[in-house]
C-alpha positions, 0 to 999 in steps of 0.5 A: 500500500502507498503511504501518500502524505497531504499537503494542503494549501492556503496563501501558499502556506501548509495548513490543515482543516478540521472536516473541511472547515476553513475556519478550522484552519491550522497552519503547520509550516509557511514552507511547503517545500521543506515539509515535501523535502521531509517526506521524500527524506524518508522514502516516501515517493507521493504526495497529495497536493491540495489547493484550497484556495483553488477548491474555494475559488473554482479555478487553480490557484496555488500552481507555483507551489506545486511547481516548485515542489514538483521542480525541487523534489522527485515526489510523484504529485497529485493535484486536487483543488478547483480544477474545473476547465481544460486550461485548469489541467494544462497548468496542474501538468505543466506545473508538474502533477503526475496526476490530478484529482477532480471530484466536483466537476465529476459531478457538477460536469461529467462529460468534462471530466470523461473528456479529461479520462480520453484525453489524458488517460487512467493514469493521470486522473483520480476520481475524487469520492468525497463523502458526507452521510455516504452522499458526494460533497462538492466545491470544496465540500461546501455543497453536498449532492443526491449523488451516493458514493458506491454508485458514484464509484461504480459509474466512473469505475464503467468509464475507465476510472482506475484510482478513486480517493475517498473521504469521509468528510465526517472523519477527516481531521478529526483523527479518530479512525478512518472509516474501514466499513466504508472502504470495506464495502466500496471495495466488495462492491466495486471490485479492480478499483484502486482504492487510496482511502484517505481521512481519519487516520489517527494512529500508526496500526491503522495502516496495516489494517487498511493494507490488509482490508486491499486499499491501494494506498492511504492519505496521511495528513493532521496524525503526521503533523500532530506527530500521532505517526512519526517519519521513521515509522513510516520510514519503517512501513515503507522500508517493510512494504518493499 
């Protein structure tokens, strides 16, 4: 399983939220940079890229932080945070992602975002299946919708989707266990996704579990920066995973 750490973006400054609230905001380092440098020094060789002012504004805004991150490290990244246009994408790659992550406008425009999985492949783009009560959230998790997860997963999963990143809102921040029974059931009932579980996570043994349960990888965020799951331990999952 991949340990993919977070990296969440305000005024170019690392932050995180609690649930997606932005008056939750935390601010853990002014220098993403460095944070990025720290994980590659340990081994780790993905990062998850979030531009929260891009989610709140609806179009790409912090492309010159990934840019330097992507120029400065060798961190396979991907971008997620108001990518809503074609023009969005060509800046996200130009600027360095590996791949991008669209979860609204899969909902709000789905023949946009389908045209995105022809034009550049399932390698380079993430379904994003961010949940509220099991329903889509969207624009920065601001709005919820009628559409319902699994079905969600399994109507992108028919069009060629191949990695999806599922949230649970409720759980994200808050640091007390992600939801295994919902990953458990996205993975019985949508069976070839590549699953990358990500909110919750509060301790290291977690990991484990959800390597055992068949996610391809999980989204580490607040417990790293609370220091709930120190670098060398993850040093040691990655150096036990190879």
């Amino acid at each position: 399983m991949r340990i993919i750490p977070a990296i969440d973006i305000i005024e170019g400054k690392c932050v995180r939220l609690s649930k997606g609230d932005y008056a939750t905001k935390k601010i853990y380092n002014e220098n993403p940079l460095e944070v990025a440098k720290a994980f590659e020094g340990v081994g780790i060789r993905h990062l998850h890229l979030v531009d929260l002012d891009g989610a709140k504004s609806q179009h790409i805004v912090n492309y010159k932080v990934l840019e330097q991150i992507a120029s400065k490290t060798n961190l396979e990244i991907d971008f997620g945070g108001g990518l809503k246009s074609d023009q969005d994408l060509k800046i996200a790659f130009g600027s360095g992602a590996r791949q991008i992550t669209g979860g609204s406008i899969a909902v709000k425009k789905p023949e946009v975002f389908k045209g995105w999985l022809k034009a550049y492949g399932s390698d380079k783009i993430i379904l994003g299946a961010d949940t509220l009560n099991e329903k889509i959230a969207i624009s920065g998790w601001i709005e919820s919708s009628e559409e319902e997860v699994i079905p969600f997963i399994n109507t992108y999963q028919q069009e060629g989707i191949k990695y999806v990143i599922c949230t649970d809102i409720s759980k994200d921040g808050m640091l007390q266990g992600p939801s295994f029974k919902l990953y458990s059931r996205i993975l019985a009932q949508v069976p070839g996704i590549s699953l990358i579980a990500s909110g919750g996570i509060s301790h290291f043994d977690e990991l484990g579990q959800l390597a055992n349960m068949g996610c391809e990888g999980t989204i580490i965020g607040k417990a790293i920066y609370e220091q709930r799951i120190s670098m060398a331990q993850l040093e040691q999952f990655i150096l036990s995973s190879t």
